[in-house]
C-alpha positions as CSV (number, residue, x, y, z in Angstrom):
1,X,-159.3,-126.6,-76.5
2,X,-160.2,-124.3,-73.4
3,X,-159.3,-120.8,-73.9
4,X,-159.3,-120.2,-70.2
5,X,-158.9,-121.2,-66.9
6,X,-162.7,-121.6,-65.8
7,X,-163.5,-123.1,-69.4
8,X,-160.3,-125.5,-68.3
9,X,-161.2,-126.4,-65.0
10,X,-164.8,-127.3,-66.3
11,X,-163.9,-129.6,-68.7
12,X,-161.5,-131.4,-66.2
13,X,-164.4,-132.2,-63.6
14,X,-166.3,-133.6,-66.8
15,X,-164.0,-135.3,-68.4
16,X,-164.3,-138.6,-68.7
17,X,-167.8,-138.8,-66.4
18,X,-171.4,-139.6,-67.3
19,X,-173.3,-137.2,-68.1
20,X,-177.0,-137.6,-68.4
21,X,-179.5,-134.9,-68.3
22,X,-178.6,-130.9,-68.3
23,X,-178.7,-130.9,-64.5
24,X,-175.9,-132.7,-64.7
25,X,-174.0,-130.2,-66.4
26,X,-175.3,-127.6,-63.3
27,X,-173.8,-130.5,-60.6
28,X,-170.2,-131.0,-62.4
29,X,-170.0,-126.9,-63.0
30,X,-170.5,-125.8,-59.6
31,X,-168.3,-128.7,-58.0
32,X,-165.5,-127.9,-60.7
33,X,-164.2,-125.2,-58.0
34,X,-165.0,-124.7,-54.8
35,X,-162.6,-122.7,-53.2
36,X,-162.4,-120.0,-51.9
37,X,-166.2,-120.5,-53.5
38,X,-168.3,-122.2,-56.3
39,X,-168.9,-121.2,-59.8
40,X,-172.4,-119.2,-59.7
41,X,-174.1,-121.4,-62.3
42,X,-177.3,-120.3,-63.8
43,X,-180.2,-122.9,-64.7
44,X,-181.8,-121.1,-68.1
45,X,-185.8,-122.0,-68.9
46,X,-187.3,-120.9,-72.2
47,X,-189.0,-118.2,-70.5
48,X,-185.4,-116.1,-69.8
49,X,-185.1,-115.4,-73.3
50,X,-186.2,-112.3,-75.0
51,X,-186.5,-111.3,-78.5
52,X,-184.5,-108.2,-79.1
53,X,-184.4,-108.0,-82.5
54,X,-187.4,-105.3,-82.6
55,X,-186.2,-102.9,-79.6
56,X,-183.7,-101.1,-80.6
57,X,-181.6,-100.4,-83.6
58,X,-177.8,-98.6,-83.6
59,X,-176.5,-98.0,-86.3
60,X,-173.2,-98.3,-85.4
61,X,-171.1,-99.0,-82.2
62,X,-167.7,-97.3,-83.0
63,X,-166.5,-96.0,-79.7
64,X,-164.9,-93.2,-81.4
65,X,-166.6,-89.9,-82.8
66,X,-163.3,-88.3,-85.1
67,X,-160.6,-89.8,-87.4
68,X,-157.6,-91.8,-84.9
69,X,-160.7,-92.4,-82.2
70,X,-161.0,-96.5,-81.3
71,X,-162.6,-98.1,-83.5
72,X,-165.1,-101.1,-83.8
73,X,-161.6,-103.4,-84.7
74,X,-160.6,-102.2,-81.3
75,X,-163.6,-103.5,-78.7
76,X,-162.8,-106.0,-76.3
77,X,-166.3,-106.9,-75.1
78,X,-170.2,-105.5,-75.4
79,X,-172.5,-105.5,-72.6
80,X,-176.2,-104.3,-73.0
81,X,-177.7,-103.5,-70.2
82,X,-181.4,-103.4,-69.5
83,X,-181.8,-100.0,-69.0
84,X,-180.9,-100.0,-73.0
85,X,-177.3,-98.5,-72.7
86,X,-174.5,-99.9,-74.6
87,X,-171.2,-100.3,-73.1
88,X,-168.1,-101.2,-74.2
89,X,-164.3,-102.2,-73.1
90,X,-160.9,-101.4,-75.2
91,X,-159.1,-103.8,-73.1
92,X,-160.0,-106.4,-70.9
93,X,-159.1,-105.4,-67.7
94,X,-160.4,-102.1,-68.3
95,X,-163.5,-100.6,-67.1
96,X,-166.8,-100.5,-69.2
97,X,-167.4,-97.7,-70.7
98,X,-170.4,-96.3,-72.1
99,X,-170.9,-95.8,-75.9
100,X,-171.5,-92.6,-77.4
101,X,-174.8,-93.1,-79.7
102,X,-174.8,-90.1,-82.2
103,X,-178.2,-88.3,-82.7
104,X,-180.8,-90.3,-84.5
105,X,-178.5,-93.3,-85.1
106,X,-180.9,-95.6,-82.9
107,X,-184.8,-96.2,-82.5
108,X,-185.9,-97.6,-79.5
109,X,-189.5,-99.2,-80.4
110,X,-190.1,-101.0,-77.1
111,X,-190.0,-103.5,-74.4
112,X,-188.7,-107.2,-75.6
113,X,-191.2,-110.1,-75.9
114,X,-190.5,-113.2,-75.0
115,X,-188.4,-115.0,-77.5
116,X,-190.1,-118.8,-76.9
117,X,-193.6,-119.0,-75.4
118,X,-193.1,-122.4,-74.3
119,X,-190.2,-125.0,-74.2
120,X,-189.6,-126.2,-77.7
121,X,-190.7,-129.5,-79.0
122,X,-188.6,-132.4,-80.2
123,X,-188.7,-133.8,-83.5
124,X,-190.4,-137.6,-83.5
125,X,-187.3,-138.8,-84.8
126,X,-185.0,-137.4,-82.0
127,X,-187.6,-137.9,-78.8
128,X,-187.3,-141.7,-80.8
129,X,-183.9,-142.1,-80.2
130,X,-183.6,-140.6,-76.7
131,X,-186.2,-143.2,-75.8
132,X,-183.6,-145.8,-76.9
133,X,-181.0,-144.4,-75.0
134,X,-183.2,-145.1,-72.1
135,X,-181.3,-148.3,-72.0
136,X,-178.1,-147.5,-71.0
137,X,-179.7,-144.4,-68.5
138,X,-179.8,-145.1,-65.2
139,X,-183.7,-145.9,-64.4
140,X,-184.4,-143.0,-62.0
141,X,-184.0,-140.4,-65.4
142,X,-186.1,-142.4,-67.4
143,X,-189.3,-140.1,-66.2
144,X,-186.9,-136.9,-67.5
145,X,-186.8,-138.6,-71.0
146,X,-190.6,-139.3,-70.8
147,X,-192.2,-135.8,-70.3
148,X,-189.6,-134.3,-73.2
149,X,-192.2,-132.3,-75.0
150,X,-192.1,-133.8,-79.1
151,X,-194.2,-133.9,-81.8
């Protein structure tokens, strides 16, 4: 069930069309809407993701410091920004705010590594069964489905 019009209009333009490969996906997103302009669609590689697990620790993200303040119940959204601030909305069409870390309730160790050092690898069993797919996949994708790194 979409939850909202862009999740909507998305799953209209795919509905009931062939989808083979992820850039597929990228096509039927950015032609879902094209007025007054097209969704800005990101293409993700391994490489964009970072492991933040070790950078930084807060202890808490209660926007409020005293008794009757917001609290963590009452956030909307979370954004981390790359600078390391936290910020936080109450509502949604409110502006983001920035959250009040207390003292010593966070440790910031570092820069984030990458999370994957190179694209993962496909089980034998599933790159198996995408090469039997290859059947009903028009011929011109069949190189895609070839060079999927697998054990």
């Amino acid at each position: 069930m979409e939850v909202d019009s862009v999740h909507h209009t998305i799953e209209q333009k795919i509905k009931n069309k062939a989808i083979y490969s992820p850039s597929d996906y990228v096509r039927f997103f950015r032609e879902a809407k094209l007025h007054p302009s097209p969704y800005k669609v990101n293409y993700l590689e391994h490489s964009f993701f970072q492991n933040y697990s070790d950078v930084c620790a807060v202890k808490t993200i209660r926007p409020g410091k005293k008794a009757g303040d917001p609290q963590v119940v009452d956030i909307r959204g979370l954004k981390y920004s790359p600078d390391g601030q936290i910020l936080f909305k109450l509502g949604h069409d409110e502006d983001w705010k920035k959250l009040f870390v207390r003292g010593n309730s966070s440790t910031v160790i570092g820069d984030p590594i990458p999370l994957l050092t190179a694209q993962k690898k496909l089980t034998a069993a599933k790159y198996t069964h995408l090469q039997q797919l290859k059947m009903v996949i028009p011929k011109d994708l069949h190189t895609f489905y070839d060079l999927l790194p697998h054990d």
